[in-house]
N, C-alpha and C positions, 0 to 999 in steps of 0.2 A: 707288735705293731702298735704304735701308738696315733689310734686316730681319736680324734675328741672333736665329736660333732655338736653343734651347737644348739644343745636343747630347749624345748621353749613348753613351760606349763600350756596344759589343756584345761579344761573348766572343770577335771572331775579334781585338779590339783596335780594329778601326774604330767610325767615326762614325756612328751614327742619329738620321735627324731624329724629331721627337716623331709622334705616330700622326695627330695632326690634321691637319700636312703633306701626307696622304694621300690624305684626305677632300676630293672636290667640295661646294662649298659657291658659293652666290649672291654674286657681288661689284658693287659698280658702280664701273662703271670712266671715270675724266676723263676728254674728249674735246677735242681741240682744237677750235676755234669753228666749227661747219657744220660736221663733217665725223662725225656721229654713224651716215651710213645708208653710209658709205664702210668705216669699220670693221666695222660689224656685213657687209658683204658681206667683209672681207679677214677677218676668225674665223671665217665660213661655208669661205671658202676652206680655210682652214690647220684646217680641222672642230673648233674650240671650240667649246661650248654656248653660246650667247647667245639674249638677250632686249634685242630693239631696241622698248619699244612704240610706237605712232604712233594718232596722230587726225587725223580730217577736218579741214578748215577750208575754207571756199568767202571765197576772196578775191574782188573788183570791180576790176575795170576800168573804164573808159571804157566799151567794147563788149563784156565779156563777164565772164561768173563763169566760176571757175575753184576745181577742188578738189584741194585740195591734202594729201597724208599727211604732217604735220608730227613731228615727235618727242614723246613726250609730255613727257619729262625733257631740256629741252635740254643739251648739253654732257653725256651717260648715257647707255652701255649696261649693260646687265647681264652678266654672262659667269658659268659656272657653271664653276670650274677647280677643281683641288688646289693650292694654295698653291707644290708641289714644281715645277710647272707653270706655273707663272707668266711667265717668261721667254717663254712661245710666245706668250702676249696680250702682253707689255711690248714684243715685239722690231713689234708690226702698226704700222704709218706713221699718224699721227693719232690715237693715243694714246697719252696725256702719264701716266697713272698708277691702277692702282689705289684707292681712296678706302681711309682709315684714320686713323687716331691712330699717333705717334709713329713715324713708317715701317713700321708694320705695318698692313696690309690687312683690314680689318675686316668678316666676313660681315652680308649681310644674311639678314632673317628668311624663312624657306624659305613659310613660310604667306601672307605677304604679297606675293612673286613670285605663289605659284600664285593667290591671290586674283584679284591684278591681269589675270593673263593670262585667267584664266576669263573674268570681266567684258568685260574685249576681245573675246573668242570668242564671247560669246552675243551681242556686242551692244550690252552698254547703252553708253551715252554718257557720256563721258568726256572730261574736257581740262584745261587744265593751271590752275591757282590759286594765289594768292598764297600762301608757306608761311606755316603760323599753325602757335601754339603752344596759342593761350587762347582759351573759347569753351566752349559748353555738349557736354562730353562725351558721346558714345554707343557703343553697341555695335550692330553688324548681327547680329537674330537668324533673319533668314530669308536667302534668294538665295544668289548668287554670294559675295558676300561676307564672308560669314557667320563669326562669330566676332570682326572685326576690329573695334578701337577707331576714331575719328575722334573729328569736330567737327561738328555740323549747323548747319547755314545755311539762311537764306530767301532765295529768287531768283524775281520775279516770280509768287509764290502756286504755288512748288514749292520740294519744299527738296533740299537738295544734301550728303553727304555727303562731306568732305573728310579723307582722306587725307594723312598725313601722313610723310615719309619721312628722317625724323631726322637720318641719316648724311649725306645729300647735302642736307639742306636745303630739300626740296623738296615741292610738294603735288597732287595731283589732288581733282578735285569729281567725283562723280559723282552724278547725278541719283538719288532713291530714293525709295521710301514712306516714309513716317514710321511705319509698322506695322510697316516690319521692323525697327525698332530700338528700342534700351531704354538707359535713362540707364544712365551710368556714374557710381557711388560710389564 
């Protein structure tokens, strides 16, 4: 990973990194293929902050259903590090990199983690969606979500607010009133 932050002498003559270096901040971090709930136990271990989400899914069998805690963001964890820190996520087995522009590691939005996780926590239902860009904009002004931009959607006479997550590409729906939300201009 080549990041090259840009140093600036102190008065003893040495090198300080910039103050943002310092600062934990939300990242999502590439995962190698299936191995999303491997990592997120190996930065439990080595005590990073992480945010692994997950959703139900009840698979079929022949003879039996079966429920299963899938990832929401396949190939994504989240990790909350100092950049200076980085090296302790980079060095965990089954993960290939940080997410960013130009070799540098690109935070995500702090409101949009806490969003996410609320929603998981209380409940509501949630799963994974094709990423969309374009679509009749909204905002959530009531619930867990509150605050955050999407896309709304109609799914079998309910509609579904879709989540969008820029940096990775990626989308969640999540089921909602249409009262708690208000066009975006």
């Amino acid at each position: 990973m080549a990041i090259s932050p840009v140093l600036s002498p102190d008065r003893s003559g040495g090198m300080v990194l910039p103050a943002e270096f310092a600062v934990g901040r939300w990242y999502a971090a590439y995962t190698n293929a299936n191995h999303e709930k491997r990592v997120a136990e190996q930065l439990g271990v080595r005590a990073v902050e992480h945010y692994l989400p997950l959703y139900k899914s009840v698979r079929r069998w022949k003879d039996r259903r079966v429920t299963l805690e899938l990832p929401l963001f396949p190939g994504y964890v989240f990790v909350r590090v100092a950049l200076r820190d980085r090296l302790q996520v980079l060095q965990v087995p089954g993960l290939a990199r940080l997410v960013g522009f130009d070799g540098t590691p690109t935070p995500l939005p702090e409101e949009e983690i806490a969003a996410l996780r609320t929603s998981l926590e209380r409940g509501v239902r949630v799963e994974p969606h094709p990423y969309l860009k374009v679509g009749r904009r909204v905002r959530v002004k009531a619930g867990p979500l509150l605050g955050l931009d999407g896309i709304i959607l109609r799914c079998k006479q309910r509609s579904r607010f879709v989540l969008s997550f820029d940096l990775i590409m990626r989308s969640v729906a999540v089921e909602i009133d249409e009262t708690d939300l208000e066009p975006v201009n």
